[in-house]
N, C-alpha and C positions, 0 to 999 in steps of 0.2 A: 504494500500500500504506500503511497506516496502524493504527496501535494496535489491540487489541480495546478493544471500549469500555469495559470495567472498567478493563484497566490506564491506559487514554487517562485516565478520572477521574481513578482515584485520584492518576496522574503531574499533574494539570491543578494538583488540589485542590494537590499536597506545592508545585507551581511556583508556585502564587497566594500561599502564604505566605510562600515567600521571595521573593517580588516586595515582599511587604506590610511587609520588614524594612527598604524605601529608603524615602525622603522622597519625597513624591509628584512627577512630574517626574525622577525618578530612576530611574525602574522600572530601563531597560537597564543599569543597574549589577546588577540580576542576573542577566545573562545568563550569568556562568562556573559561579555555583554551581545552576543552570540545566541547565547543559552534565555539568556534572558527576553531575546526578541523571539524566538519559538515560544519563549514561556506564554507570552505575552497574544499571540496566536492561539495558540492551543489551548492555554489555561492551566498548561502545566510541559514538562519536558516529553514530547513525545517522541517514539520513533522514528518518525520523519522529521523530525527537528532534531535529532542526533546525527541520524543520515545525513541530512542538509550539512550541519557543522561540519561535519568529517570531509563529506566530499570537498567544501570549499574550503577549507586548511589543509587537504590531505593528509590525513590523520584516520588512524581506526576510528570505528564507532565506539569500540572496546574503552579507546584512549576518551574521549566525549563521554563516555556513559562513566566514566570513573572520576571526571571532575563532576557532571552531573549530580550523581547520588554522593559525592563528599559534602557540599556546599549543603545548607540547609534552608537557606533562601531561597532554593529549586522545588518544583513538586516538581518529582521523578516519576509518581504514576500519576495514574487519571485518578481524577478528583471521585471518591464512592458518591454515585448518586443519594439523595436523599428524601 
C-alpha cells in the first residue's frame, strides 16, 4: 500500500525541502522533521510514511522505523479507534 500519487508529491516535494535545509552529506539529519510531516498526514507514523523517508534519504525502512519508535513524540501505530 502506498500514497495516492498526488498526496505521495506533494508529501515528496514538502520532504525535499526540508532535506534541502542540511549541508549536503547531512540529508538524514532530516529524518524527524520528516517523521513529523507523515505524522502530521497520517495522524501518526505510518508505513508509507517510513517508506516515503527511506526512499528519499536512502536509508532502510528498518533505519526510519528505529528512530521512529525511539522518539516519543511519534505515534508509531495507528491511533485505536474509539
Amino acid at each position: 500500500m502506498s500514497y495516492p500519487v498526488e498526496t505521495y508529491e506533494r508529501l515528496a516535494g514538502e520532504a525535499r525541502e526540508i532535506i534541502a535545509r542540511y549541508p549536503q552529506g547531512h540529508a538524514r539529519s532530516a529524518l524527524l522533521p520528516m517523521l513529523h510531516l507523515v505524522q502530521s498526514e497520517d495522524g501518526y507514523v505510518s508505513a508509507n510514511g517510513i517508506a516515503l523517508c527511506a526512499e528519499l534519504l536512502g536509508i532502510t525502512r528498518a533505519e526510519v522505523s528505529a528512530v521512529a519508535t525511539f522518539y516519543t513524540c511519534l505515534l508509531y501505530n495507528s491511533p485505536s479507534p474509539r
